[in-house]
N, C-alpha and C positions, 0 to 999 in steps of 0.2 A: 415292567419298565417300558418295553415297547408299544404297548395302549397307550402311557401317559406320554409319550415323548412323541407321537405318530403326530397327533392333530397340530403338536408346535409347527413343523415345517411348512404345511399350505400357509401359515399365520403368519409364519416369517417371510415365504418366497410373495401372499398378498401383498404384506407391509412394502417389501422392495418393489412389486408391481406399483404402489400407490403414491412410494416417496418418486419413483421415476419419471411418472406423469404428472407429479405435481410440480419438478424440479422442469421438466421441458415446457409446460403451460409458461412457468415464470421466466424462462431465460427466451422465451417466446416475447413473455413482454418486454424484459429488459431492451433484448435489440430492438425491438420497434419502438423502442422510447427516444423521445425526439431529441433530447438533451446526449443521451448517449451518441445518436448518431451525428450530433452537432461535434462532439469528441473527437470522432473518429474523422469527422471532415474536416476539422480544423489541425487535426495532428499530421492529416495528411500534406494538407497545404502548407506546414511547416517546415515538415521536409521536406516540400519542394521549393520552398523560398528558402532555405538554408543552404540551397546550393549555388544560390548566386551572391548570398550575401558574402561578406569577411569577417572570421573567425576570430579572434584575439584569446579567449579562452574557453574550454568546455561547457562548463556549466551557463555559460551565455544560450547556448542552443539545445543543450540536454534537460532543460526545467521544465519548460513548456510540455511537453509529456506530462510531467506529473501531475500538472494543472490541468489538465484537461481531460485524463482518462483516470487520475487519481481524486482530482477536486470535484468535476463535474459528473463523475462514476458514483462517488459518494451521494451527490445528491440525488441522482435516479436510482439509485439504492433505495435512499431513506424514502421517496413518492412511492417504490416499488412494493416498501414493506407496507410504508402506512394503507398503501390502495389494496392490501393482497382480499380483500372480503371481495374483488373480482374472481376469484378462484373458487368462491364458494359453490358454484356447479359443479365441479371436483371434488372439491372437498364435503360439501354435503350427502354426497353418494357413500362416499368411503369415509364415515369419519378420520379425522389425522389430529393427533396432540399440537401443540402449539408448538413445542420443541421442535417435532419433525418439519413444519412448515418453515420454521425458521429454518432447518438445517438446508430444508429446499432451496429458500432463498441465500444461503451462504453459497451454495453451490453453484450459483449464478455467477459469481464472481470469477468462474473459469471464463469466463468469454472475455473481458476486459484484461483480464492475466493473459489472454492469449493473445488479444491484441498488442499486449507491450514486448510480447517476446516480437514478433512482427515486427513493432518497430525500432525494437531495438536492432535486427538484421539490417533494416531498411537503412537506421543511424550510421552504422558501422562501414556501408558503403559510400556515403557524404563522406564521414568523418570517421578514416581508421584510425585503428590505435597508436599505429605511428606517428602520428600527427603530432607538432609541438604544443598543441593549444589545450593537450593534456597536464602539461608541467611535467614534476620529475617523478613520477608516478607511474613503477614498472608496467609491461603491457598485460598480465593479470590482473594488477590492483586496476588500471583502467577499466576493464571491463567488469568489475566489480563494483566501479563507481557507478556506472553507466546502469548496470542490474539495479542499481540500490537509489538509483535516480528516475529511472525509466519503468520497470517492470515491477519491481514488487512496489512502488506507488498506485499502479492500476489493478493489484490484487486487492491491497489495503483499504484503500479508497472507498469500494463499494463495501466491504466487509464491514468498516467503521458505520455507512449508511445505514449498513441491516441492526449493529448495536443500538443507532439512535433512534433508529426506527419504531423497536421494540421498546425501550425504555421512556422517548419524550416526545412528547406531545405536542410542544410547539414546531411550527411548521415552516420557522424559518433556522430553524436548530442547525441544519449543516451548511448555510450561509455564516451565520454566526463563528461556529466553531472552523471554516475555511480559512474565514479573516483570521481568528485569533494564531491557526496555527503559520500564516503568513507573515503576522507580525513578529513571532515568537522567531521565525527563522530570518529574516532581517535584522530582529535587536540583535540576537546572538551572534551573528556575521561580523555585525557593526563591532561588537565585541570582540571576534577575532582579530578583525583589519586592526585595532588599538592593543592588542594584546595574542600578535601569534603564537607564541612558546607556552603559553599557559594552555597547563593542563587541564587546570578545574575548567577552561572555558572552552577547550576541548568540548570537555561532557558537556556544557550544557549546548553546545552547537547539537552535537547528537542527538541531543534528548527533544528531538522530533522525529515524525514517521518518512521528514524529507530532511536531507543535506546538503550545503555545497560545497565543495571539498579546493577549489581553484579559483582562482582572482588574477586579473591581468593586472600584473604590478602596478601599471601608470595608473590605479585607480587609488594605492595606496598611498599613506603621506612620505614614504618615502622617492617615490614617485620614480624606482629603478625599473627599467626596462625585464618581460619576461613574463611565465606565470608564476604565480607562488603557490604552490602546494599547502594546503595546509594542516596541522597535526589531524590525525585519526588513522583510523584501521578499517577502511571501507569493507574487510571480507567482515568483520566482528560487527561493523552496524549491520549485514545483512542478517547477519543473526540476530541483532537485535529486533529490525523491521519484521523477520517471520515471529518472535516472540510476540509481537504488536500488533502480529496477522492472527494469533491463536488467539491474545485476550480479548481482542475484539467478537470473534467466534463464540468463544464461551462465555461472555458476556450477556450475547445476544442469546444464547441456549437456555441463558439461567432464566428468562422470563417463561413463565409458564411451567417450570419443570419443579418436580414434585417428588418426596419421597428419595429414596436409592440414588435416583438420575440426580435428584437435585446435590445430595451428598457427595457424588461423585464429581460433579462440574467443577464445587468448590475447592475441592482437593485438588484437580487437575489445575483451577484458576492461581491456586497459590503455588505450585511448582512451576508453573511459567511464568509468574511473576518474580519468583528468583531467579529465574534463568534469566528472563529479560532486563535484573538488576543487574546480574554478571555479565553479559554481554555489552548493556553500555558503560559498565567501567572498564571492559577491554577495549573498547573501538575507543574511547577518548583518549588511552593510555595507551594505547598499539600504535603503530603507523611509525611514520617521522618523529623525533626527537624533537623539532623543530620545526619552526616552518620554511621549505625549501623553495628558493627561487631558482628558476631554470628557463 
């Protein structure tokens, strides 16, 4: 037993030597990718032009984040997967499955994930929790919104990039799918402003990878002074958003993967896909009873 098991280990500690280097090659590129860093310049200057601006509600100055290190992550994502035959100095030395390079490139996604934790710190001293322009939204669930607004948008973002990357061809794919999913959190908004108390419109406000959960009343037809809170369970979308962080992962894993691996993705794919069903029937049906002005 010990003959047959001896040669696995150097086979296993290579593998981790070769996903390691091929994982720092890419997030090598990542950062120097010019879009990324256009991200990271304009999130800055955000918050620094948030401090002189006037706040009337949260999600007025908390979005921009997501757009830019979740929207525009996505797309250096998707050029990062499609370009990776730069890597082939690397990878033609040491061959590597297609699987593992993708897993390379999911793993990339910690630098933008880490940039949102940054600026979520950074958020928080603009704009603490105490602040009214949160609405009636205890100081946990706020910093909940702010996670589920801020950080795991710039995890997701490129994660979704590496899915499309793998999958489609066309190469204006995560333009396309940005718009849509921008339109899709506008309709649904418009939605709530005409119908806050409903549940069903709840869920489908949720049923995107971004939220807004606050609206400065004078913007509604009732035209009351305050913010309005609106229904959901921001800790249960953040379960839903990591469920949205897995299928994208395993999505992108399934190309290329063969045999066992592949059998196992698909089983993994379908038990996060009910979780991620449970979860956004709790976040639409959690939170407020109603929608709260404050």
């Amino acid at each position: 037993m010990t003959t047959t098991l001896a040669p696995a280990r150097p086979a296993a500690a290579a593998g981790r030597t070769r996903f390691a280097a091929l994982t720092a090659r890419e997030m090598r590129r990542f950062v120097l990718n010019p879009v990324f860093l256009a991200a990271a310049g304009l999130t800055a200057y955000t918050l620094w032009s948030g401090q002189r601006g006037t706040v009337t509600e949260i999600d007025a100055v908390s979005s921009p984040a997501a757009t830019l290190f979740g929207g525009l992550g996505m797309l250096a994502a998707f050029w990062l997967t499609r370009s990776m035959r730069a890597s082939e100095p690397v990878v033609g030395v040491t061959p590597t499955t297609l699987p593992t390079r993708t897993a390379a490139l999911c793993a990339v996604a910690i630098v933008p994930f880490g940039c949102g934790c940054l600026t979520l710190l950074a958020f928080l001293q603009v704009h603490p929790v105490g602040d009214p322009v949160y609405g009636a939204f205890s100081p946990p669930a706020r910093i909940a919104v702010l996670v589920g607004q801020i950080v795991l948008p710039s995890l997701g973002g490129p994660l979704l990039g590496v899915a499309l990357g793998r999958w489609v061809r066309f190469p204006g794919a995560p333009f396309v799918l940005f718009l849509l999913l921008s339109g899709w959190v506008n309709l649904v908004m418009w939605l709530s402003i005409l119908h806050p108390d409903s549940a069903a419109v709840a869920v489908l406000r949720l049923f995107a990878p971004f939220a807004l959960f606050t609206l400065d009343s004078s913007n509604l037809h009732s035209g009351a002074g305050g913010v309005t809170a609106f229904r959901g369970s921001p800790w249960f979308f953040i379960g839903w958003q990591l469920a949205l962080c897995a299928i994208a992962v395993l999505v992108a894993l399934l190309r290329g993967a063969e045999g066992r691996l592949r059998s196992r993705i698909i089983r993994a794919l379908g038990i996060v896909l009910a979780a991620a069903a449970i979860m956004l029937l709790l976040a639409g049906t959690g939170g407020f009873t109603h929608a709260v002005t404050a």
